[in-house]
C-alpha positions as CSV (number, residue, x, y, z in Angstrom):
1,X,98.0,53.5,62.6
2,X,94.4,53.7,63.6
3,X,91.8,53.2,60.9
4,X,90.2,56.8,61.2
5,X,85.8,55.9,61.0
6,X,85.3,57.4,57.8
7,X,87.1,55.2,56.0
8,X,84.8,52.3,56.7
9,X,82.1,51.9,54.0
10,X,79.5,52.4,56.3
11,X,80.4,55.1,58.3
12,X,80.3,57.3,54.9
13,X,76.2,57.2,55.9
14,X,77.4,58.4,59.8
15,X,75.9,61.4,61.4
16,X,77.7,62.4,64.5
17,X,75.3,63.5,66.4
18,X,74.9,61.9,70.0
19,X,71.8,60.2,70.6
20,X,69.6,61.4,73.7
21,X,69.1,59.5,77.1
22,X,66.5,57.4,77.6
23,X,64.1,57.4,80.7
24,X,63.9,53.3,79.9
25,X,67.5,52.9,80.4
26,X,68.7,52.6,84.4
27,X,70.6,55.6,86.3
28,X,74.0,53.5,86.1
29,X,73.9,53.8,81.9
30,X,74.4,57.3,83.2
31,X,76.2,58.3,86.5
32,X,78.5,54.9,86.1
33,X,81.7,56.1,84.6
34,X,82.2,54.9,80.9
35,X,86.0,55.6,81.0
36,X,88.5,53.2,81.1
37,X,90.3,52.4,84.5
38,X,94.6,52.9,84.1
39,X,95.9,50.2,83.2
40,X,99.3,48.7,83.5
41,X,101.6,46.9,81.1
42,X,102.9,48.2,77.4
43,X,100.1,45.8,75.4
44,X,97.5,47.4,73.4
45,X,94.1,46.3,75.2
46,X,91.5,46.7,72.6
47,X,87.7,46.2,74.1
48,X,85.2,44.7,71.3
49,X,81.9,46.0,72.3
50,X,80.2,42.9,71.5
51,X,76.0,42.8,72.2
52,X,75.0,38.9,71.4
53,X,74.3,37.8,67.7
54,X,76.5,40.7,65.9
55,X,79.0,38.0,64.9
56,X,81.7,38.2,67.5
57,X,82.4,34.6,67.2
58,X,82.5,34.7,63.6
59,X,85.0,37.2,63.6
60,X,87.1,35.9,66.3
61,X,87.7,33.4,64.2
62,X,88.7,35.0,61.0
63,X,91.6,36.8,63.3
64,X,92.7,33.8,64.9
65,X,93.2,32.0,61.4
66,X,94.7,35.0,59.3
67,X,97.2,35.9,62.1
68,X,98.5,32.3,62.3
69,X,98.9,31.5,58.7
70,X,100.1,35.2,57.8
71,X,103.2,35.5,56.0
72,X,105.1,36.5,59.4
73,X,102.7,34.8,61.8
74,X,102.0,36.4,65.1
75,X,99.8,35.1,68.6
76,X,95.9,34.4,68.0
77,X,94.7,37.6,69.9
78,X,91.4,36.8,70.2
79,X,90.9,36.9,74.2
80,X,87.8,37.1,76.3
81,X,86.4,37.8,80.0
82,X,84.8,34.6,80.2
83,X,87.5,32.1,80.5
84,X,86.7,30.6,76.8
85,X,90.4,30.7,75.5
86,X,92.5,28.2,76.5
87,X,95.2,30.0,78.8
88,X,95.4,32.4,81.2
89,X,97.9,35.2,80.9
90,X,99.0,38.4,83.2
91,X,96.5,40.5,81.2
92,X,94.4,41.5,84.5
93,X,91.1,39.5,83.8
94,X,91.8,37.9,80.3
95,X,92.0,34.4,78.9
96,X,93.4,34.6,75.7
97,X,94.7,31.6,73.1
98,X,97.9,30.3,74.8
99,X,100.0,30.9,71.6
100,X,99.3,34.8,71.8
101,X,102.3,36.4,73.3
102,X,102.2,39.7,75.0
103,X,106.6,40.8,74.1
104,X,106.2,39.5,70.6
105,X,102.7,40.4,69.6
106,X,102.2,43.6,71.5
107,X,98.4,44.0,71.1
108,X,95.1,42.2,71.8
109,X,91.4,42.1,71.5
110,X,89.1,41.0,74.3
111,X,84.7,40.1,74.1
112,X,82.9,41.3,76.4
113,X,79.1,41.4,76.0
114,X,78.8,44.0,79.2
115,X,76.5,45.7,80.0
116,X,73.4,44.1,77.9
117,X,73.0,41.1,80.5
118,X,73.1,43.4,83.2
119,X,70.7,45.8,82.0
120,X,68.6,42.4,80.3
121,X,68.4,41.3,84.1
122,X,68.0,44.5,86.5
123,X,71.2,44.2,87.9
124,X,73.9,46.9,89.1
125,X,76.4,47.7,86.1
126,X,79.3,47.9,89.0
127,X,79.8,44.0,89.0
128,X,82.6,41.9,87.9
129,X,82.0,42.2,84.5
130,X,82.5,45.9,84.5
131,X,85.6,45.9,86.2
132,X,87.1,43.0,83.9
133,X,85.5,44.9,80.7
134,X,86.6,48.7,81.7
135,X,90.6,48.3,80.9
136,X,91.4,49.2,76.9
137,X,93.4,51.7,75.2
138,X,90.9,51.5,72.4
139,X,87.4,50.2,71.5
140,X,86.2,47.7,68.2
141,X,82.9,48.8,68.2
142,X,81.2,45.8,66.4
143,X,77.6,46.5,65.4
144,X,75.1,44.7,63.1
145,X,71.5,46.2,62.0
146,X,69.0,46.0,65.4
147,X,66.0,44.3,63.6
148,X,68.3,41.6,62.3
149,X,70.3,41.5,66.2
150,X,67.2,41.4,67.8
151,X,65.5,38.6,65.6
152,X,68.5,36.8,65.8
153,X,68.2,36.7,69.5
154,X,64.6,35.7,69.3
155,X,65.4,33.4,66.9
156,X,68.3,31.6,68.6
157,X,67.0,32.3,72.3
158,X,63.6,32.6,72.6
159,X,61.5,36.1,73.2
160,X,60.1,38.8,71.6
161,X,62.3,41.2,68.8
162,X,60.6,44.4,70.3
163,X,60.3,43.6,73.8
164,X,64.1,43.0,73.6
165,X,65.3,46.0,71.7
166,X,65.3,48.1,75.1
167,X,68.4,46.2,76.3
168,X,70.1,47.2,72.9
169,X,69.3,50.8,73.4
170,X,71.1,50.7,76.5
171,X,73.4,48.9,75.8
172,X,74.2,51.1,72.9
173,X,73.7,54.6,75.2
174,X,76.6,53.1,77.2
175,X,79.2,52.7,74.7
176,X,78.0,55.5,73.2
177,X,79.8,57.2,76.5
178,X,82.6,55.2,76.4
179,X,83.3,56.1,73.0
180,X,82.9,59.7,73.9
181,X,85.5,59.4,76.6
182,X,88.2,57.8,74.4
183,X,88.0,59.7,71.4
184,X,87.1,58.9,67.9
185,X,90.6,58.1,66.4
186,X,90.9,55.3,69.7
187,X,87.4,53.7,68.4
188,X,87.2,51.6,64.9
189,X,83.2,51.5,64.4
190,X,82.7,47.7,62.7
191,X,79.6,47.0,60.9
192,X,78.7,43.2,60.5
193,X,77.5,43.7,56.9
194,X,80.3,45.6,55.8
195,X,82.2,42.7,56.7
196,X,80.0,40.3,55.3
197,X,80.1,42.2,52.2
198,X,83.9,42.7,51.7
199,X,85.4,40.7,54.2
200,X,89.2,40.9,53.0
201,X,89.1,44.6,53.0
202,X,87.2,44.9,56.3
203,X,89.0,42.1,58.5
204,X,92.3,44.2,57.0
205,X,91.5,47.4,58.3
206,X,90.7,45.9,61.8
207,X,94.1,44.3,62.0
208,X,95.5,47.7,61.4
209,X,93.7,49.2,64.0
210,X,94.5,46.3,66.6
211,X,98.3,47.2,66.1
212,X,100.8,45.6,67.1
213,X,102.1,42.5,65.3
214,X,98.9,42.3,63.6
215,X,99.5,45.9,61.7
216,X,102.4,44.0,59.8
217,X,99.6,41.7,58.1
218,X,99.1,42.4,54.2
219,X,95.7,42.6,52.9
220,X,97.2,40.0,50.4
221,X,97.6,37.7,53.6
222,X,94.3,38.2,54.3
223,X,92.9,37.2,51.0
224,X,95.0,34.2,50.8
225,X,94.0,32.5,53.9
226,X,90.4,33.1,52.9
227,X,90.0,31.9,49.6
228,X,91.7,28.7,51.5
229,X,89.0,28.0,53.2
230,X,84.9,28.8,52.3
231,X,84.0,28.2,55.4
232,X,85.3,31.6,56.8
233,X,82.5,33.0,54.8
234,X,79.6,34.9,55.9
235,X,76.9,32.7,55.8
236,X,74.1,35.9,55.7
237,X,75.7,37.7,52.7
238,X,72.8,36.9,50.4
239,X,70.0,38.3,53.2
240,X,71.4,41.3,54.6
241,X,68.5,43.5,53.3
242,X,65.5,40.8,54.4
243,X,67.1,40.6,58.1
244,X,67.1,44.2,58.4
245,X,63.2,44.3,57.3
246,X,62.3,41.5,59.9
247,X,59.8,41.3,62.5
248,X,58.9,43.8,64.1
249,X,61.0,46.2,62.3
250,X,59.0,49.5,63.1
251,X,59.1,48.8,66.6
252,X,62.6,48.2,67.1
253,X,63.5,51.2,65.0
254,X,61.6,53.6,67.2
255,X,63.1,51.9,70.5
256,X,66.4,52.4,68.7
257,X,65.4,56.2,68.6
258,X,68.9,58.4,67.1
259,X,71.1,55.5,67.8
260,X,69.9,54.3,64.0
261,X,71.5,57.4,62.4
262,X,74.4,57.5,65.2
263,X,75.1,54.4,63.9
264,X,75.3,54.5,60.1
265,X,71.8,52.4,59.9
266,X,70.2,55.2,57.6
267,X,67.4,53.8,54.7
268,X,69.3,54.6,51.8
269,X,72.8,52.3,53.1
270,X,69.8,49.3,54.2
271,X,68.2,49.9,50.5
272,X,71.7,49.6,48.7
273,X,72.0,45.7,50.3
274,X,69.2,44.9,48.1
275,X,71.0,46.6,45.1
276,X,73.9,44.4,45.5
277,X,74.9,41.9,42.9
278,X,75.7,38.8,45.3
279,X,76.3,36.4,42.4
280,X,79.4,38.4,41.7
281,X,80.4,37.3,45.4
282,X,82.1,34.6,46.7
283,X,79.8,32.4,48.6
284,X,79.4,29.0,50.0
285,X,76.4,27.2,51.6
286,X,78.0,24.9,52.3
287,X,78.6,25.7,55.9
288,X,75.0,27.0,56.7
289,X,74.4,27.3,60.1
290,X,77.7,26.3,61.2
291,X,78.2,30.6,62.4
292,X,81.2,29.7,65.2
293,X,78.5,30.1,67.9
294,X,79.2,29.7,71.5
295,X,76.2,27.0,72.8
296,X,75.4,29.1,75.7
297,X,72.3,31.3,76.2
298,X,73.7,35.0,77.3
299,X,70.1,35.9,78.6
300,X,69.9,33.0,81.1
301,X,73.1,33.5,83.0
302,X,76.5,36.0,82.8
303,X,79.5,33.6,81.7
Protein backbone atom coordinates (compact mmCIF):
# COMPACT_ATOMS: atom_id res chain seq x y z
CA UNK A 1 0.00 0.00 0.00
CA UNK A 2 1.26 3.39 -1.04
CA UNK A 3 1.92 5.93 1.61
CA UNK A 4 -0.68 8.59 0.44
CA UNK A 5 1.55 12.46 0.70
CA UNK A 6 -0.30 13.76 3.42
CA UNK A 7 0.65 11.55 5.78
CA UNK A 8 4.27 12.66 5.68
CA UNK A 9 5.04 15.36 8.29
CA UNK A 10 5.90 17.77 5.94
CA UNK A 11 3.60 17.57 3.32
CA UNK A 12 0.89 18.74 6.10
CA UNK A 13 2.54 22.47 5.11
CA UNK A 14 1.92 21.28 1.02
CA UNK A 15 0.00 23.48 -1.29
CA UNK A 16 -0.85 21.76 -4.44
CA UNK A 17 -0.63 24.23 -6.62
CA UNK A 18 1.71 23.64 -9.76
CA UNK A 19 4.46 25.95 -10.03
CA UNK A 20 4.75 28.15 -13.33
CA UNK A 21 7.41 27.65 -16.26
CA UNK A 22 10.29 29.39 -16.28
CA UNK A 23 11.81 31.31 -19.39
CA UNK A 24 15.41 30.25 -17.65
CA UNK A 25 14.66 26.64 -17.97
CA UNK A 26 15.41 25.00 -21.67
CA UNK A 27 12.46 24.00 -24.21
CA UNK A 28 13.09 20.11 -23.42
CA UNK A 29 11.97 20.77 -19.44
CA UNK A 30 8.89 21.25 -21.48
CA UNK A 31 8.09 19.60 -24.93
CA UNK A 32 10.33 16.32 -23.69
CA UNK A 33 7.81 13.87 -22.38
CA UNK A 34 7.96 13.41 -18.45
CA UNK A 35 6.07 10.07 -18.61
CA UNK A 36 7.37 6.89 -18.12
CA UNK A 37 8.24 4.65 -21.15
CA UNK A 38 6.26 0.77 -20.85
CA UNK A 39 8.07 -1.22 -19.24
CA UNK A 40 8.33 -4.96 -19.09
CA UNK A 41 8.70 -7.42 -16.30
CA UNK A 42 6.30 -7.80 -13.00
CA UNK A 43 9.07 -5.81 -10.57
CA UNK A 44 8.02 -2.58 -9.08
CA UNK A 45 10.60 0.00 -10.61
CA UNK A 46 10.56 2.93 -8.26
CA UNK A 47 12.60 6.09 -9.74
CA UNK A 48 14.23 8.33 -6.71
CA UNK A 49 14.36 11.71 -8.11
CA UNK A 50 17.66 12.41 -6.61
CA UNK A 51 19.26 16.23 -7.40
CA UNK A 52 23.03 16.04 -5.67
CA UNK A 53 23.45 16.66 -1.88
CA UNK A 54 19.72 15.78 -0.77
CA UNK A 55 21.12 12.57 0.97
CA UNK A 56 20.60 9.89 -1.54
CA UNK A 57 23.59 8.08 -0.41
CA UNK A 58 22.66 8.36 3.10
CA UNK A 59 19.49 6.87 2.58
CA UNK A 60 20.55 4.19 0.29
CA UNK A 61 22.19 3.01 2.92
CA UNK A 62 19.71 2.98 5.71
CA UNK A 63 17.60 0.51 3.16
CA UNK A 64 20.34 -1.59 2.33
CA UNK A 65 21.09 -2.31 6.14
CA UNK A 66 17.36 -2.56 7.52
CA UNK A 67 16.27 -4.90 4.70
CA UNK A 68 19.14 -7.27 5.35
CA UNK A 69 19.00 -7.52 9.00
CA UNK A 70 15.00 -7.42 9.06
CA UNK A 71 13.31 -10.07 10.79
CA UNK A 72 12.42 -11.84 7.37
CA UNK A 73 15.34 -10.42 5.38
CA UNK A 74 14.78 -9.56 1.74
CA UNK A 75 17.47 -8.24 -1.42
CA UNK A 76 19.27 -4.77 -0.75
CA UNK A 77 17.24 -2.77 -3.37
CA UNK A 78 19.12 -0.02 -3.62
CA UNK A 79 20.09 0.11 -7.55
CA UNK A 80 21.32 2.86 -9.64
CA UNK A 81 21.97 4.04 -13.44
CA UNK A 82 25.56 4.50 -12.98
CA UNK A 83 26.98 1.07 -12.53
CA UNK A 84 27.81 1.72 -8.65
CA UNK A 85 26.19 -1.61 -7.33
CA UNK A 86 28.00 -4.48 -7.65
CA UNK A 87 25.87 -6.65 -10.19
CA UNK A 88 24.12 -6.28 -13.16
CA UNK A 89 20.68 -7.72 -13.43
CA UNK A 90 17.87 -7.92 -16.38
CA UNK A 91 16.34 -4.73 -15.00
CA UNK A 92 16.88 -2.81 -18.45
CA UNK A 93 19.64 -0.20 -17.50
CA UNK A 94 20.14 -1.07 -13.67
CA UNK A 95 22.95 -2.25 -11.46
CA UNK A 96 21.62 -3.14 -8.32
CA UNK A 97 23.36 -5.02 -5.11
CA UNK A 98 23.87 -8.67 -6.31
CA UNK A 99 21.88 -10.08 -3.30
CA UNK A 100 18.62 -8.23 -4.43
CA UNK A 101 16.49 -10.72 -6.24
CA UNK A 102 13.80 -9.68 -8.68
CA UNK A 103 11.15 -13.35 -7.88
CA UNK A 104 11.73 -13.08 -4.19
CA UNK A 105 11.89 -9.33 -3.53
CA UNK A 106 9.54 -8.07 -6.15
CA UNK A 107 10.36 -4.36 -5.92
CA UNK A 108 13.25 -1.89 -6.34
CA UNK A 109 14.52 1.66 -6.08
CA UNK A 110 16.94 3.07 -8.61
CA UNK A 111 19.15 6.95 -8.29
CA UNK A 112 19.26 8.83 -10.88
CA UNK A 113 20.34 12.48 -10.67
CA UNK A 114 18.75 13.27 -14.34
CA UNK A 115 18.17 15.85 -15.60
CA UNK A 116 20.21 18.47 -13.29
CA UNK A 117 23.67 17.59 -15.10
CA UNK A 118 22.08 17.95 -18.26
CA UNK A 119 20.48 21.14 -17.74
CA UNK A 120 23.94 22.22 -15.36
CA UNK A 121 25.82 21.65 -18.78
CA UNK A 122 23.56 22.81 -21.83
CA UNK A 123 22.97 19.61 -23.02
CA UNK A 124 19.83 17.80 -24.77
CA UNK A 125 17.68 16.03 -22.02
CA UNK A 126 17.06 13.06 -24.78
CA UNK A 127 20.49 11.26 -23.90
CA UNK A 128 21.23 8.11 -22.24
CA UNK A 129 20.45 9.09 -18.98
CA UNK A 130 16.82 9.82 -19.87
CA UNK A 131 16.22 6.74 -21.41
CA UNK A 132 17.84 4.66 -18.46
CA UNK A 133 15.98 7.09 -15.82
CA UNK A 134 12.27 7.19 -17.73
CA UNK A 135 11.19 3.35 -16.73
CA UNK A 136 9.23 3.37 -13.00
CA UNK A 137 5.84 2.48 -11.96
CA UNK A 138 6.35 5.04 -9.19
CA UNK A 139 8.45 8.01 -8.09
CA UNK A 140 10.53 8.65 -4.39
CA UNK A 141 10.60 12.13 -4.70
CA UNK A 142 13.53 12.96 -2.34
CA UNK A 143 13.92 16.66 -1.58
CA UNK A 144 15.93 18.63 0.99
CA UNK A 145 15.57 22.67 1.63
CA UNK A 146 17.27 24.54 -1.65
CA UNK A 147 19.44 26.99 0.35
CA UNK A 148 20.86 24.17 2.36
CA UNK A 149 21.10 21.81 -1.35
CA UNK A 150 22.63 24.50 -2.98
CA UNK A 151 25.28 25.48 -0.28
CA UNK A 152 25.94 22.03 0.11
CA UNK A 153 26.97 21.89 -3.52
CA UNK A 154 29.07 24.90 -3.20
CA UNK A 155 30.33 23.74 -0.24
CA UNK A 156 31.38 20.21 -1.46
CA UNK A 157 32.02 21.26 -5.21
CA UNK A 158 32.92 24.59 -5.64
CA UNK A 159 30.56 27.59 -7.17
CA UNK A 160 28.25 29.98 -6.25
CA UNK A 161 24.74 28.95 -4.03
CA UNK A 162 22.64 31.45 -6.31
CA UNK A 163 24.30 31.07 -9.53
CA UNK A 164 23.49 27.30 -9.08
CA UNK A 165 19.85 27.35 -7.87
CA UNK A 166 18.64 27.70 -11.69
CA UNK A 167 19.62 24.02 -12.32
CA UNK A 168 17.42 23.10 -9.20
CA UNK A 169 14.53 25.00 -10.53
CA UNK A 170 14.66 23.00 -13.54
CA UNK A 171 15.34 20.24 -12.34
CA UNK A 172 12.47 20.57 -10.07
CA UNK A 173 9.88 21.97 -13.09
CA UNK A 174 10.70 18.45 -14.66
CA UNK A 175 9.67 16.21 -12.04
CA UNK A 176 7.15 18.40 -11.25
CA UNK A 177 5.75 16.91 -14.87
CA UNK A 178 6.61 13.58 -14.13
CA UNK A 179 4.76 13.63 -11.06
CA UNK A 180 1.83 15.02 -12.82
CA UNK A 181 1.84 12.25 -15.29
CA UNK A 182 1.85 9.36 -12.69
CA UNK A 183 -0.43 10.54 -10.25
CA UNK A 184 -0.09 11.50 -6.67
CA UNK A 185 -0.92 8.05 -4.99
CA UNK A 186 2.28 6.56 -7.43
CA UNK A 187 4.60 9.50 -5.91
CA UNK A 188 5.86 9.38 -2.03
CA UNK A 189 7.18 13.12 -1.69
CA UNK A 190 10.54 12.55 0.94
CA UNK A 191 11.81 15.37 2.69
CA UNK A 192 15.52 14.99 4.00
CA UNK A 193 14.66 16.71 7.36
CA UNK A 194 11.74 14.87 8.00
CA UNK A 195 13.93 12.05 7.91
CA UNK A 196 16.62 13.47 9.74
CA UNK A 197 14.15 14.25 12.33
CA UNK A 198 12.32 10.87 12.84
CA UNK A 199 14.17 8.58 10.85
CA UNK A 200 12.45 5.18 12.07
CA UNK A 201 9.10 6.53 11.21
CA UNK A 202 10.13 8.04 7.92
CA UNK A 203 12.59 5.18 6.51
CA UNK A 204 9.23 2.98 7.55
CA UNK A 205 6.87 4.57 5.44
CA UNK A 206 9.28 4.52 2.39
CA UNK A 207 9.56 0.74 2.72
CA UNK A 208 5.86 0.65 2.52
CA UNK A 209 5.65 2.51 -0.41
CA UNK A 210 8.58 0.60 -2.26
CA UNK A 211 6.35 -2.61 -1.85
CA UNK A 212 7.26 -5.64 -2.42
CA UNK A 213 9.25 -7.69 0.10
CA UNK A 214 10.18 -4.53 1.69
CA UNK A 215 6.23 -3.72 2.78
CA UNK A 216 6.63 -6.89 5.08
CA UNK A 217 9.26 -4.79 7.27
CA UNK A 218 8.00 -3.77 10.81
CA UNK A 219 8.63 -0.32 11.93
CA UNK A 220 10.01 -2.31 15.06
CA UNK A 221 12.65 -3.81 12.46
CA UNK A 222 13.49 -0.63 11.63
CA UNK A 223 14.12 0.75 14.99
CA UNK A 224 16.15 -2.17 16.01
CA UNK A 225 18.73 -2.08 13.37
CA UNK A 226 19.12 1.54 14.05
CA UNK A 227 19.68 1.91 17.58
CA UNK A 228 22.43 -0.89 16.54
CA UNK A 229 24.35 1.21 14.94
CA UNK A 230 24.86 5.40 15.53
CA UNK A 231 26.38 5.73 12.65
CA UNK A 232 23.16 5.49 10.49
CA UNK A 233 22.39 8.78 12.06
CA UNK A 234 21.82 12.02 10.47
CA UNK A 235 24.68 13.80 10.98
CA UNK A 236 22.77 17.54 10.24
CA UNK A 237 19.87 16.93 12.76
CA UNK A 238 21.18 19.61 15.14
CA UNK A 239 21.43 22.41 12.05
CA UNK A 240 18.49 21.90 10.00
CA UNK A 241 17.18 25.49 10.68
CA UNK A 242 20.87 27.28 10.10
CA UNK A 243 21.28 25.34 6.64
CA UNK A 244 18.05 26.48 5.50
CA UNK A 245 19.08 30.29 6.39
CA UNK A 246 22.50 29.94 4.59
CA UNK A 247 24.04 31.98 2.03
CA UNK A 248 22.49 33.48 -0.17
CA UNK A 249 19.23 32.49 1.05
CA UNK A 250 17.01 35.31 -0.55
CA UNK A 251 18.34 34.69 -3.84
CA UNK A 252 17.85 31.09 -4.05
CA UNK A 253 14.29 31.45 -2.66
CA UNK A 254 13.21 33.82 -5.39
CA UNK A 255 14.97 31.47 -8.21
CA UNK A 256 13.05 28.75 -6.52
CA UNK A 257 9.88 30.87 -7.27
CA UNK A 258 6.35 28.55 -6.26
CA UNK A 259 8.38 25.39 -6.26
CA UNK A 260 9.08 26.51 -2.22
CA UNK A 261 5.41 26.25 -1.42
CA UNK A 262 4.89 23.28 -4.09
CA UNK A 263 7.22 21.67 -2.10
CA UNK A 264 6.20 21.91 1.56
CA UNK A 265 9.32 24.62 2.20
CA UNK A 266 6.78 27.25 3.77
CA UNK A 267 8.39 29.68 6.84
CA UNK A 268 6.44 28.54 9.55
CA UNK A 269 7.61 24.36 8.82
CA UNK A 270 11.65 26.08 8.48
CA UNK A 271 10.75 28.14 11.86
CA UNK A 272 9.47 24.95 13.77
CA UNK A 273 13.33 23.26 13.12
CA UNK A 274 14.54 25.81 15.40
CA UNK A 275 11.73 25.00 17.92
CA UNK A 276 12.78 21.52 18.18
CA UNK A 277 14.23 20.06 21.28
CA UNK A 278 17.28 18.03 19.68
CA UNK A 279 18.73 17.02 23.12
CA UNK A 280 15.62 14.83 23.43
CA UNK A 281 17.13 13.11 20.09
CA UNK A 282 19.23 10.51 19.51
CA UNK A 283 22.52 11.78 18.13
CA UNK A 284 26.08 10.83 17.53
CA UNK A 285 29.01 12.91 16.30
CA UNK A 286 30.77 10.65 16.23
CA UNK A 287 30.56 9.95 12.61
CA UNK A 288 30.76 13.70 11.42
CA UNK A 289 31.43 13.96 8.00
CA UNK A 290 31.50 10.37 7.24
CA UNK A 291 27.67 11.22 5.09
CA UNK A 292 28.07 7.85 2.71
CA UNK A 293 29.12 10.21 -0.13
CA UNK A 294 30.06 9.06 -3.51
CA UNK A 295 33.78 10.82 -4.17
CA UNK A 296 32.84 11.98 -7.57
CA UNK A 297 31.94 15.54 -8.67
CA UNK A 298 28.33 15.35 -10.49
CA UNK A 299 28.95 18.90 -12.07
CA UNK A 300 32.27 17.87 -13.80
CA UNK A 301 31.09 14.84 -15.74
CA UNK A 302 27.56 12.43 -16.05
CA UNK A 303 28.60 8.97 -14.28
Amino acid sequence: MCIPLLMLPLAGALHMHAPSQSEACSADIYSLSAASAQKTGDVIRVVMADYPSTGSSWLKKLINVVARDAQHPCGEPACDIYNEAQCAHAEEGLTCPCSWNAKDDGSLFFKTHFPAQEIFRNMPLNDAQYKKTMHFDKILYLLRHPVATMNSNADRWGGSPASMARTLECWGLWWERARASVGESQVHMLHYEDLCLDTPEILHGVLQFLGGCYKNISKEDVSRTLSKDKKLSCIHQQNLYTQANGRDKARIETTMGDLMRTWGYDFDVVESWSRKDFNSLQFSTSHLGKNFSSTLNPWTSIW
